[in-house]
ZAGU-119319 format. One record per residue (C-alpha): x, y, z. Coordinates in nm, 2 decimals, m for minus. Example, Ala and Ser with C-alpha at 12.3 -4.5 7.8 and 13.67 -1.06 7.14 Angstrom:
<recs>
+--------+--------+--------+
|     xx |     yy |     zz |
+--------+--------+--------+
|   1.23 |  m0.45 |   0.78 |
|   1.37 |  m0.11 |   0.71 |
+--------+--------+--------+
</recs>
This chain:
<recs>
+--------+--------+--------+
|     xx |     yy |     zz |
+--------+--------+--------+
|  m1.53 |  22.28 |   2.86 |
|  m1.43 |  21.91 |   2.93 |
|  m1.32 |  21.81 |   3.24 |
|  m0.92 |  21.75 |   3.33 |
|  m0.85 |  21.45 |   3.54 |
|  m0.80 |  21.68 |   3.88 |
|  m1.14 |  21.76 |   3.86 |
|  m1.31 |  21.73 |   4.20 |
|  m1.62 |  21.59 |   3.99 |
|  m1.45 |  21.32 |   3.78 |
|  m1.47 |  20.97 |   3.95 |
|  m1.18 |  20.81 |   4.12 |
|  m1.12 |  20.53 |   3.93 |
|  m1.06 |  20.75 |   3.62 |
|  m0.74 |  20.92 |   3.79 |
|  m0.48 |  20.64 |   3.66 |
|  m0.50 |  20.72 |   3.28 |
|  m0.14 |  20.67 |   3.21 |
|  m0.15 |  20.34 |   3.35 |
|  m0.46 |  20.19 |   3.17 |
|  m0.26 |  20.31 |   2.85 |
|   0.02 |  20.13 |   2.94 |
|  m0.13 |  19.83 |   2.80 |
|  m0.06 |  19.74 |   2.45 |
|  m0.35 |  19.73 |   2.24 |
|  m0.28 |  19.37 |   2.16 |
|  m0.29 |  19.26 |   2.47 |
|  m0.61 |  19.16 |   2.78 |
|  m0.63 |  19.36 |   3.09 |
|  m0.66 |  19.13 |   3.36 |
|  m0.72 |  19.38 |   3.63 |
|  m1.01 |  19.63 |   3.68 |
|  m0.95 |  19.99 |   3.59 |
|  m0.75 |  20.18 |   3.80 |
|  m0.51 |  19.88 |   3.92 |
|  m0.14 |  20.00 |   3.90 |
|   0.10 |  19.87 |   3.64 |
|  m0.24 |  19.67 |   3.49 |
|  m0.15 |  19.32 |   3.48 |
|  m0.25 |  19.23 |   3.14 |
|  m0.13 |  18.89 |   2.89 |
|   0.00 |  18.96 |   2.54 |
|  m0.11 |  18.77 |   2.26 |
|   0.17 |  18.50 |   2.22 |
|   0.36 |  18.57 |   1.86 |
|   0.76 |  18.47 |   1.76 |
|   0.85 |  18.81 |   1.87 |
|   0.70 |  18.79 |   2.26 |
|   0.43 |  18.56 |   2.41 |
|   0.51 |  18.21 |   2.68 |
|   0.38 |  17.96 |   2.87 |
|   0.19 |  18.08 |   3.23 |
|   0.04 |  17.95 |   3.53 |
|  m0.27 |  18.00 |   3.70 |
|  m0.31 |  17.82 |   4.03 |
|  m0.57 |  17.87 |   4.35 |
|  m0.79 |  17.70 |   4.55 |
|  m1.15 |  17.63 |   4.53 |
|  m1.40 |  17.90 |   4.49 |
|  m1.10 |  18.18 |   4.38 |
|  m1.26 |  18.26 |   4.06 |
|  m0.92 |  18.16 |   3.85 |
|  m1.21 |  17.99 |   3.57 |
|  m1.38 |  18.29 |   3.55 |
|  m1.05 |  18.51 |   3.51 |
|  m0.97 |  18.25 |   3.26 |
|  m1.26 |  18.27 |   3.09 |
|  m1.25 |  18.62 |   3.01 |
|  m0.98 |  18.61 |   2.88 |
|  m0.97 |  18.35 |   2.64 |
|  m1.30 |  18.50 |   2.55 |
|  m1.15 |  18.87 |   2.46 |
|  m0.82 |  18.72 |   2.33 |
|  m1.07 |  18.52 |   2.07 |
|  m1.30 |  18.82 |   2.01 |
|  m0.99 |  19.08 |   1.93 |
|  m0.88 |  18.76 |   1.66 |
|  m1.19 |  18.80 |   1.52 |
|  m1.16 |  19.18 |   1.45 |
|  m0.82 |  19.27 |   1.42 |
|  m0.66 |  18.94 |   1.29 |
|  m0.75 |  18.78 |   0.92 |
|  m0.86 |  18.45 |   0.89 |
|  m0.52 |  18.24 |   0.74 |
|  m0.34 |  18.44 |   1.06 |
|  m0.55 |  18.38 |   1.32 |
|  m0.47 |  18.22 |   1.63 |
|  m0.62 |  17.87 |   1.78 |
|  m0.72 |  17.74 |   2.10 |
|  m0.72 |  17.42 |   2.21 |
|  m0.87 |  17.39 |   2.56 |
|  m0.88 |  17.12 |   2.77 |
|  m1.10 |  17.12 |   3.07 |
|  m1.06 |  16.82 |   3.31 |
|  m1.34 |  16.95 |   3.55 |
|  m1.62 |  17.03 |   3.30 |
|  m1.70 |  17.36 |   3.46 |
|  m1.58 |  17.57 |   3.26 |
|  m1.70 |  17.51 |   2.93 |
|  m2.05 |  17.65 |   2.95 |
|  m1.95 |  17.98 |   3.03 |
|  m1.70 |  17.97 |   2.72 |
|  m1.95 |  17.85 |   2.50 |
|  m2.14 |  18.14 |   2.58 |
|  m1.89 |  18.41 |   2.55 |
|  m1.80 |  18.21 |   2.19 |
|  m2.16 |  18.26 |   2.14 |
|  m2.13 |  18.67 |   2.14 |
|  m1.83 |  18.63 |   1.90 |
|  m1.95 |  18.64 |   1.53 |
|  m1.81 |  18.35 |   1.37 |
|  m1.71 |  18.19 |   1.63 |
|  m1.90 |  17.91 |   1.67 |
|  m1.90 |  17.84 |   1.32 |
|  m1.49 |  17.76 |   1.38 |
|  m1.56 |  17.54 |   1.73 |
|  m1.52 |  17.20 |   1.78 |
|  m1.65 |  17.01 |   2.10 |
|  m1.50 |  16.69 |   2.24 |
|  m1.72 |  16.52 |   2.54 |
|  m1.52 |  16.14 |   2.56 |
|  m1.77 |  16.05 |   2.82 |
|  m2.08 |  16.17 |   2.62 |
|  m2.32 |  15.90 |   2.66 |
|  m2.70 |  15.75 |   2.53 |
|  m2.62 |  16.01 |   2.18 |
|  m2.56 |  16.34 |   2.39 |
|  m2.36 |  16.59 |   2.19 |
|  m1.98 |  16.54 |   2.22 |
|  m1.94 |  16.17 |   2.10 |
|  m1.63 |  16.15 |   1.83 |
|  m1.41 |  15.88 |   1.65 |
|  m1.10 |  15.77 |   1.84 |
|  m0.94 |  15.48 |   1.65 |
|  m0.54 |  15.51 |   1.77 |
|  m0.47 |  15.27 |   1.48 |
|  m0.59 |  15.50 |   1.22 |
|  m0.47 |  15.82 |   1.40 |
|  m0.21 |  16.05 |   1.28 |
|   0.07 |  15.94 |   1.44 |
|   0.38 |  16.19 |   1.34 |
|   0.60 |  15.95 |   1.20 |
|   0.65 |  15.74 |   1.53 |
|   0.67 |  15.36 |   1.47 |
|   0.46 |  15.15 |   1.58 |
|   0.66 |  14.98 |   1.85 |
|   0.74 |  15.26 |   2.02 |
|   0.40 |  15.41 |   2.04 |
|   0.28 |  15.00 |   2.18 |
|   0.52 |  15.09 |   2.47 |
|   0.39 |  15.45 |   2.53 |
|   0.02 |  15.28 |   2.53 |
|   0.09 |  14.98 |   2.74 |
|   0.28 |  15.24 |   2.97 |
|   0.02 |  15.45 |   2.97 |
|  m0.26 |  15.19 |   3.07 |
|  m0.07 |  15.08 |   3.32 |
|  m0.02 |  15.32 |   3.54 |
|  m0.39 |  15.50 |   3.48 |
|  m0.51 |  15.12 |   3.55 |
|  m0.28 |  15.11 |   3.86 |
|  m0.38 |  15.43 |   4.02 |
|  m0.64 |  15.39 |   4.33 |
|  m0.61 |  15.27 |   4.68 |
|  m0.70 |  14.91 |   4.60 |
|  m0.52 |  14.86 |   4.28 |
|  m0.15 |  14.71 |   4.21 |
|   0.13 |  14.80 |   3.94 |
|   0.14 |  14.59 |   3.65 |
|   0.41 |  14.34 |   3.65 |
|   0.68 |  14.36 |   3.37 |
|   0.56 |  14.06 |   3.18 |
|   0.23 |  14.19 |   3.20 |
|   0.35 |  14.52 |   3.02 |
|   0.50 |  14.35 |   2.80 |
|   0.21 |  14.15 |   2.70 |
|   0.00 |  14.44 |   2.66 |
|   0.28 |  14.65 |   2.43 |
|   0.27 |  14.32 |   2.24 |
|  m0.03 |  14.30 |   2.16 |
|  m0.08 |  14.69 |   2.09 |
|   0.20 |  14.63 |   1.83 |
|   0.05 |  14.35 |   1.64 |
|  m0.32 |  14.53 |   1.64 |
|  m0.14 |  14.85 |   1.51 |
|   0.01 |  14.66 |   1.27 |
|  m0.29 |  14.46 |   1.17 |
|  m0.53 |  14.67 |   0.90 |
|  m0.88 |  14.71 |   0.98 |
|  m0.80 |  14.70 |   1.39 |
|  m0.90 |  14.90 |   1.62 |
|  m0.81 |  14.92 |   2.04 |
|  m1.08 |  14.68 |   2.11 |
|  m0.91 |  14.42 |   1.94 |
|  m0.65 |  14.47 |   2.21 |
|  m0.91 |  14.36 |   2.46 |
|  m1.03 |  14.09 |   2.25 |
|  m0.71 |  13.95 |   2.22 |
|  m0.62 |  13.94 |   2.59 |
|  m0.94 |  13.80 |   2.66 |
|  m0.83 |  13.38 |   2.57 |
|  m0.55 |  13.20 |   2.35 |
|  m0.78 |  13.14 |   2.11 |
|  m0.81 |  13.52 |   2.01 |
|  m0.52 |  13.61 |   2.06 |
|  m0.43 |  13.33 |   1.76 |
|  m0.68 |  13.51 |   1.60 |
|  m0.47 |  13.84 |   1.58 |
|  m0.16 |  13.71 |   1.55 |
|  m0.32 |  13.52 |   1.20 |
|  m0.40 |  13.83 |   1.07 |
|  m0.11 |  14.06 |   1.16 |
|   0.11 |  14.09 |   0.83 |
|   0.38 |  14.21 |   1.03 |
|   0.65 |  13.92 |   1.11 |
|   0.81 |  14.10 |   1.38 |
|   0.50 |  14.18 |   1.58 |
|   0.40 |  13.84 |   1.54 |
|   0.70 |  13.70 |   1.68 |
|   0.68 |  13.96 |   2.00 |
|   0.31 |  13.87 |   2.00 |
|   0.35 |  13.47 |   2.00 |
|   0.70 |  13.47 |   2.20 |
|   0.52 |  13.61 |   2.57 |
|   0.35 |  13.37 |   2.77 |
|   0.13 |  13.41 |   3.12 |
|  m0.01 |  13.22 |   3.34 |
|  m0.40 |  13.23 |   3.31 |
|  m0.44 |  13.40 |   3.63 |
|  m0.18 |  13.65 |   3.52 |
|  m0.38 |  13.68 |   3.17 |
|  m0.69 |  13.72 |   3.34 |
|  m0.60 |  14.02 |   3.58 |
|  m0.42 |  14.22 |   3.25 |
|  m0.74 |  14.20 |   3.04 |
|  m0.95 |  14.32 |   3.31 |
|  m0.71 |  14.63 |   3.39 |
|  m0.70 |  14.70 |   2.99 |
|  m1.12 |  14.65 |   2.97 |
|  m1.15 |  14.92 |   3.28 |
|  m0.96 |  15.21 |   3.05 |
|  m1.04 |  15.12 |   2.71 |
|  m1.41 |  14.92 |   2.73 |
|  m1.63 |  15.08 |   3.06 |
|  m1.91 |  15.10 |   2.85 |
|  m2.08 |  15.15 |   2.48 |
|  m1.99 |  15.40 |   2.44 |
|  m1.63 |  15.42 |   2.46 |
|  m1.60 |  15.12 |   2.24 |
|  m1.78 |  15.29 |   1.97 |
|  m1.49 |  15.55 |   1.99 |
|  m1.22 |  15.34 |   2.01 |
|  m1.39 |  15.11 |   1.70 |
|  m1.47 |  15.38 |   1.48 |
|  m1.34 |  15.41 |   1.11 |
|  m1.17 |  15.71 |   1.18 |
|  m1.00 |  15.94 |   1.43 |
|  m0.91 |  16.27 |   1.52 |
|  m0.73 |  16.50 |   1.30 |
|  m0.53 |  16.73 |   1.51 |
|  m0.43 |  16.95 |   1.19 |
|  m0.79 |  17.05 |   1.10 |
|  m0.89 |  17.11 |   1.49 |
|  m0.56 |  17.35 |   1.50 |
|  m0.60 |  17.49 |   1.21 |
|  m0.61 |  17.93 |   1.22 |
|  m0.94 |  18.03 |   1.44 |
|  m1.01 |  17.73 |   1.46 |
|  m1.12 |  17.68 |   1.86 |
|  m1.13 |  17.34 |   2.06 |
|  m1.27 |  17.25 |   2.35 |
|  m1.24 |  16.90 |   2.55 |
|  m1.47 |  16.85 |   2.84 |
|  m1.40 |  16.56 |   3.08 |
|  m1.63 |  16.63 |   3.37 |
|  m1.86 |  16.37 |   3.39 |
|  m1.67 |  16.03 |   3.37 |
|  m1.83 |  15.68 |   3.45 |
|  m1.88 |  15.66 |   3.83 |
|  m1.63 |  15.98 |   3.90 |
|  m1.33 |  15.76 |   3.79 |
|  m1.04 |  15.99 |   3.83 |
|  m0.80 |  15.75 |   3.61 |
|  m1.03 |  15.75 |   3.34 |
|  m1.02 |  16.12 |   3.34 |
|  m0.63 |  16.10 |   3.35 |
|  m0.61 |  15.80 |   3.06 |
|  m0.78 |  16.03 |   2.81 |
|  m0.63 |  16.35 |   2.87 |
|  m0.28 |  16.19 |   2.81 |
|  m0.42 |  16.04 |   2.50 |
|  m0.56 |  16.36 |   2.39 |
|  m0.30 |  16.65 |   2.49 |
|  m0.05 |  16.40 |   2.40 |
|  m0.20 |  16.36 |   2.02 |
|  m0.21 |  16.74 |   2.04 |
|   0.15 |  16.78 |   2.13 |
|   0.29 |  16.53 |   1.93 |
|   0.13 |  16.64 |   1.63 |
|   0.22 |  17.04 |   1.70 |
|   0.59 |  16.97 |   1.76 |
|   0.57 |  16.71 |   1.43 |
|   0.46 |  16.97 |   1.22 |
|   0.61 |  17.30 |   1.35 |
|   0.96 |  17.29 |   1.26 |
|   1.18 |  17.63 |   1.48 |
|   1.10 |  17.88 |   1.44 |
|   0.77 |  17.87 |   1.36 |
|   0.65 |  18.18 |   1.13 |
|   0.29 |  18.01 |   1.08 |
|  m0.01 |  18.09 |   1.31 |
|   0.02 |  18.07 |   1.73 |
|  m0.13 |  17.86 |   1.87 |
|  m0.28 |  17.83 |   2.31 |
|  m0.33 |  17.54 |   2.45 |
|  m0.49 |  17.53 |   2.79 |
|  m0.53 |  17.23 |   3.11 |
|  m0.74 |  17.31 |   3.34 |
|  m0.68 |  17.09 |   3.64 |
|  m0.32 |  17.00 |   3.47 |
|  m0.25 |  16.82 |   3.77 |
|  m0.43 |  16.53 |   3.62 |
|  m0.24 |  16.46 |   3.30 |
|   0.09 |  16.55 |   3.44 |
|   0.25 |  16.21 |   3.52 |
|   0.15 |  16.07 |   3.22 |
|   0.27 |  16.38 |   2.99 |
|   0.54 |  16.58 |   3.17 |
|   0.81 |  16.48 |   2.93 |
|   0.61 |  16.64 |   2.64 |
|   0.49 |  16.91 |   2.83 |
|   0.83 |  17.01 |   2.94 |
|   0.95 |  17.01 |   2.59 |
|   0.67 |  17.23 |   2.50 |
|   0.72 |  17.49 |   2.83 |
|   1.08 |  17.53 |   2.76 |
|   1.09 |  17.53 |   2.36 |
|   0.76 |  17.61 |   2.28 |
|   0.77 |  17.96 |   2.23 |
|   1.03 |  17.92 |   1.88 |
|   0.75 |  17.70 |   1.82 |
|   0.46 |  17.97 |   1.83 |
|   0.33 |  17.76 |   2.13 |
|   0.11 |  17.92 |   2.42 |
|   0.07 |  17.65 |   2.73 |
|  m0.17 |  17.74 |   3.02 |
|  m0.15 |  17.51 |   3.29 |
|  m0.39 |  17.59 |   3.55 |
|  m0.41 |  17.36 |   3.87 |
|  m0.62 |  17.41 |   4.22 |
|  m0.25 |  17.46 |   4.40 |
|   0.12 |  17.38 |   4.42 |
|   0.13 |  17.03 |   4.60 |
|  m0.04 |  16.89 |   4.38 |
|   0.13 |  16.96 |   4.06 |
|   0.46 |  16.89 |   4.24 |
|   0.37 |  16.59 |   4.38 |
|   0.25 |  16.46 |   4.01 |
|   0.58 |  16.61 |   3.83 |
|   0.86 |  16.75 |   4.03 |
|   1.02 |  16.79 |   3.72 |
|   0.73 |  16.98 |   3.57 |
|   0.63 |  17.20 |   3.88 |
|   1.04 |  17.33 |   3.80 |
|   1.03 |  17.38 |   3.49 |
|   0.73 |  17.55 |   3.48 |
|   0.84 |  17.80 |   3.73 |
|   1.15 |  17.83 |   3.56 |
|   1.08 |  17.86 |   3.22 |
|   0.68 |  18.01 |   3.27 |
|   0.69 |  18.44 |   3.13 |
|   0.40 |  18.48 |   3.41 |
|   0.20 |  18.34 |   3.65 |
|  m0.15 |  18.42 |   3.84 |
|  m0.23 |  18.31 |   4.21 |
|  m0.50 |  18.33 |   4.39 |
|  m0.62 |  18.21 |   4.73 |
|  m0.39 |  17.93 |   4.84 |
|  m0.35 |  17.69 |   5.13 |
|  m0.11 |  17.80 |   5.36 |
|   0.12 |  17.48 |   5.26 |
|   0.07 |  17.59 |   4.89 |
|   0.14 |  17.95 |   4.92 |
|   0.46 |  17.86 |   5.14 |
|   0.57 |  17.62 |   4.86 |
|   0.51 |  17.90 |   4.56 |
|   0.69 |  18.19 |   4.75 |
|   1.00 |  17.96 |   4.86 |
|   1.01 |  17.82 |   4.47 |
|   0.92 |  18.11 |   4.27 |
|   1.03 |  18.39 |   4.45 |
|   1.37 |  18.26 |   4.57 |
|   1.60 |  18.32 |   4.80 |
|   1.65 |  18.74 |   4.63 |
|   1.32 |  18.85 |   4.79 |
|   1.33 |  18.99 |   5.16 |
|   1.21 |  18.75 |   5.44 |
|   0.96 |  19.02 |   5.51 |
|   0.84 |  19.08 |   5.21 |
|   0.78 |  18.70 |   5.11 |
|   0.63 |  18.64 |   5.49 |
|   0.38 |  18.90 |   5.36 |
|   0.31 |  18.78 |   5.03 |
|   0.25 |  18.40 |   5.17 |
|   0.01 |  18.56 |   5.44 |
|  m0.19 |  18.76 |   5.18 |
|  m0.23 |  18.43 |   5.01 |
|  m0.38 |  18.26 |   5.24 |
|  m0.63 |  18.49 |   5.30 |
|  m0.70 |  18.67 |   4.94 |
|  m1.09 |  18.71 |   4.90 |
|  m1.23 |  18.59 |   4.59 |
|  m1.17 |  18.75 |   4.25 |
|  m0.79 |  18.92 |   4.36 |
|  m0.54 |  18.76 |   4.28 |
|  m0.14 |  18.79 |   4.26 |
|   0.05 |  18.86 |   3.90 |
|   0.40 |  18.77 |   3.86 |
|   0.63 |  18.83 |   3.53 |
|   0.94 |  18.70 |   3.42 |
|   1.00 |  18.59 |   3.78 |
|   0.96 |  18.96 |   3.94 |
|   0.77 |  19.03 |   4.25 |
|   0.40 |  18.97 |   4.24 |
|   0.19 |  19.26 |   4.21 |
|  m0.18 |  19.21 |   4.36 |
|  m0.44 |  19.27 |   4.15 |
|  m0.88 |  19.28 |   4.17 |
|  m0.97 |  19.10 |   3.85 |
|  m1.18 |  19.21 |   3.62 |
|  m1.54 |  19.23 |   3.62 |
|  m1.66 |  18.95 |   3.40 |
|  m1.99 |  18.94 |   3.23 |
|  m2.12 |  18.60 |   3.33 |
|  m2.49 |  18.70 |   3.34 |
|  m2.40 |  18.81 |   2.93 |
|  m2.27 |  18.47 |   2.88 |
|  m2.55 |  18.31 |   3.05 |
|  m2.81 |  18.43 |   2.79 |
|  m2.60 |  18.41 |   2.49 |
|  m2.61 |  18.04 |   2.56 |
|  m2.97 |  18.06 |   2.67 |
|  m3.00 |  18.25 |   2.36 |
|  m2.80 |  18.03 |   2.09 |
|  m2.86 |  17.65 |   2.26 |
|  m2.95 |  17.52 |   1.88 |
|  m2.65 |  17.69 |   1.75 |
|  m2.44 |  17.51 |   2.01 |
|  m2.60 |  17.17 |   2.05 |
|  m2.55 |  17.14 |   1.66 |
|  m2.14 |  17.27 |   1.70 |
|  m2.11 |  16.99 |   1.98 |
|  m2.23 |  16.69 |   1.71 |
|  m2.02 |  16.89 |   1.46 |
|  m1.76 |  16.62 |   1.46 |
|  m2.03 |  16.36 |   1.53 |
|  m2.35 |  16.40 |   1.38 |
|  m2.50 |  16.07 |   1.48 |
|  m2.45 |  15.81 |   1.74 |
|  m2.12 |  15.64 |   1.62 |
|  m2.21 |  15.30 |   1.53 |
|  m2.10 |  14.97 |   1.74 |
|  m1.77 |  14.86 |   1.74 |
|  m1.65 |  14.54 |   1.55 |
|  m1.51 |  14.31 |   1.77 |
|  m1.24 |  14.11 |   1.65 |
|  m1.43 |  13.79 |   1.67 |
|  m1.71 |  13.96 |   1.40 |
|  m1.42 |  14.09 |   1.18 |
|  m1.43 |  13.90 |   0.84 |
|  m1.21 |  13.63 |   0.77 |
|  m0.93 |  13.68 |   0.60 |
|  m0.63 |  13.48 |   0.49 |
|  m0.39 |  13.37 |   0.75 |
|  m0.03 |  13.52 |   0.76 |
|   0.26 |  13.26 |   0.60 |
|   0.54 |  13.29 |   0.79 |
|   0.87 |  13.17 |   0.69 |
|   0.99 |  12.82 |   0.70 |
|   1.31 |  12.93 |   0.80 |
|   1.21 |  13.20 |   1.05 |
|   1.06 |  12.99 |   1.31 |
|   0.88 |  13.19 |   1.63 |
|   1.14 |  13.17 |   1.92 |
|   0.90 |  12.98 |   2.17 |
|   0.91 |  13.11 |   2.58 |
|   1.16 |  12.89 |   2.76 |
|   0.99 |  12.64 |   3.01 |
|   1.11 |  12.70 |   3.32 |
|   1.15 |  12.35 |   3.48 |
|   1.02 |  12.23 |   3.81 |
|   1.35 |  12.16 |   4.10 |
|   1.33 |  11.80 |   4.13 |
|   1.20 |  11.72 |   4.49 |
|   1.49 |  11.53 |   4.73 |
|   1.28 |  11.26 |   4.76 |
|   1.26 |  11.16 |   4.37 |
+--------+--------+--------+
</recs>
């Protein structure tokens, strides 16, 4: 006769029944068995799904929670979901930690791998990860060219002026750069490194301004003038982000990009790893994450008009913190209209401060417009901060002077689960299987080192520089159109003649 559950021989964690049910059978327990109310994420859909937050300190376990659960959100795709519906994942992980474990939970997943793509920007010497990044031949959702120059000089110039030693580019100097940008986009056959090439002397700089076609970026090209020491200091900035080494150039010079519709296409996953850049350079790390999430974006909100009845799609930052000054306009758009959109966003940072401090505006709207959010341990000035902004002024003194406390001090692997703004509810996470993961990678590392040159099967080859480029005919401008020249700005004549 079975057992009911007030038998004095059935285990303990067995007596909350109701609760585990609770969950829908679409969605991912977060919590281990027998948690109350079992925190759990639903699958994001038109009907129900938004953005979330996951933030803690070193050493809290929030990858690992992570982990699992963009592991079993993939693997119930796989069964319950058929192929033209499935969702995607784009995942973006700025510390490079977390992608081995993934890769190994994919690995357990039939099919999964076969539907992966692996980006490594900083792959070097041929290692698996390398792809084409030519901006001039990217998709660029209908934006014109001048406007993107501006986002891409902008862009370069703060990454290039981040650092204790380094100074803001100079308004002329941003201009020179979005000038330059303009004409190579506008030039056929370019690539970025003609951008560097360019700034580098006069006499290649004449260079791209003979072959652009374009009379208007010629004119914005040919109309700013710098001094050479000025000159000198912008090319040196825009060589440090788009030319460290080989490598990168090859990307940059390649005969084709990214296609952001194919790697977000249903099942289809994609994972960016960013944790090894050249010499631990934090604003290289930054520069191509906003490149990257903001191709993603732009190309998602391009193509999904609201409401969007297609496939959902998740994409996840990992140390969001990172990309945030460069990309919280987008992001922001995607928070707080991305769910008409079908549109998951995961932003996951090591505290509060931080992602404040990079985006105020961000850090609000998140908190505002986020469906749920997961903390774990906290410093005590990051726990303050999240209570006082998320909780508000509606929860008791006592019971946020608790909460904060607990935060502080939470052991690894429990964390705090907030929905819809309600009070947090603390949770132990769920076991993860990391030793399984661990030999399904072991098991399958030919499977997966062939997935990682899936987008690049061989070293891409070097990059022409525009000195190499073939000759070709020189531009005619109009006779009647002249170039407006720089005005000289004369020297005050001395009192003494």
């Amino acid at each position: 006769m079975p057992q009911n559950d007030r038998s004095p021989t059935m285990p303990a964690f067995r007596r909350p029944a109701a609760a585990a049910r609770a969950v829908p059978a679409d969605a991912i327990a977060l919590a281990a068995l027998g948690t109350p109310n079992m925190p759990h994420i639903e699958r994001p859909s038109t009907a129900r799904g938004g953005s979330g937050w996951i933030g803690g300190s070193t050493g809290c376990r929030k990858s690992t929670l992570f982990t699992y659960f963009q592991v079993q959100s993939i693997a119930y795709e796989y069964a319950h979901v058929p192929p033209g519906a499935r969702r995607s994942w784009v995942l973006f992980d700025l510390k490079g930690d977390g992608c081995e474990p993934l890769l190994g939970g994919l690995a357990r997943i039939p099919g999964a791998l076969e539907n992966t793509y692996y980006l490594d920007p900083f792959a070097r010497n041929g290692a698996p990860g390398q792809f084409p990044l030519n901006l001039m031949r990217a998709d660029t959702a209908g934006l014109p060219t001048d406007l993107l120059a501006v986002q891409f000089a902008h862009l370069i110039g703060h990454v290039s002026g981040a650092g204790v030693l380094a100074m803001p580019l100079g308004g002329r100097q941003m201009e020179r750069i979005s000038s330059t940008a303009h004409a190579a986009w506008e030039t056929p056959g370019s690539s970025p490194i003609w951008i560097v090439d360019a700034l580098s002397n006069p006499a290649a700089m004449d260079r791209l301004a003979a072959r652009c076609p374009n009379e208007r970026a010629r004119r914005f090209l040919q109309a700013v003038r710098l001094p050479p020491d000025a000159m000198a200091a912008t090319w040196t900035r825009v060589k440090s982000v788009l030319s460290p080494y080989a490598e990168v150039e090859n990307m940059f010079g390649a005969s084709s990009s990214l296609d952001w519709s194919r790697l977000t296409a249903p099942g289809v996953t994609t994972i960016v790893r960013m944790g090894d850049p050249p010499g631990g350079s934090l604003e290289l790390v930054e520069f191509f994450a906003s490149l990257l999430v903001r191709q993603c974006f732009s190309n998602l909100l391009a193509s999904r008009q609201s409401p969007w009845p297609g496939h959902a799609t998740t994409i996840a930052i990992d140390e969001c913190q990172l990309a945030a000054v460069g990309l919280q306009d987008v992001l922001r758009r995607l928070v707080e209209t991305g769910r008409s959109r079908n549109l998951q966003i995961l932003l996951i940072s090591q505290g509060t401060r931080a992602l404040r401090d990079a985006s105020g505006a961000l850090f609000e709207s998140l908190l505002t417009n986020s469906r749920y959010a997961i903390t774990g341990r906290l410093a005590s000035a990051d726990a303050a901060l999240y209570v006082r902004e998320a909780l508000g002024p509606a929860v008791a003194q006592s019971t946020a002077s608790r909460i904060t406390s607990e935060l502080i001090s939470l052991p690894p692997g429990e964390f705090y689960f907030s929905e819809a703004n309600g009070l947090p509810t603390r949770f132990r996470a769920v076991d993860a299987d990391r030793e399984g993961w661990a030999r399904a990678l072991r098991a399958n590392a030919t499977a997966i080192e062939a997935m990682k040159r899936r987008l690049c099967p061989r070293p891409l080859p070097p990059a022409v520089h525009l000195e190499d480029a073939p000759e070709v005919a020189p531009a005619v401008r109009a006779a009647d159109d002249p170039v407006p020249a720089t005005p000289q700005r004369r020297r005050p004549r001395s009192r003494l003649g």
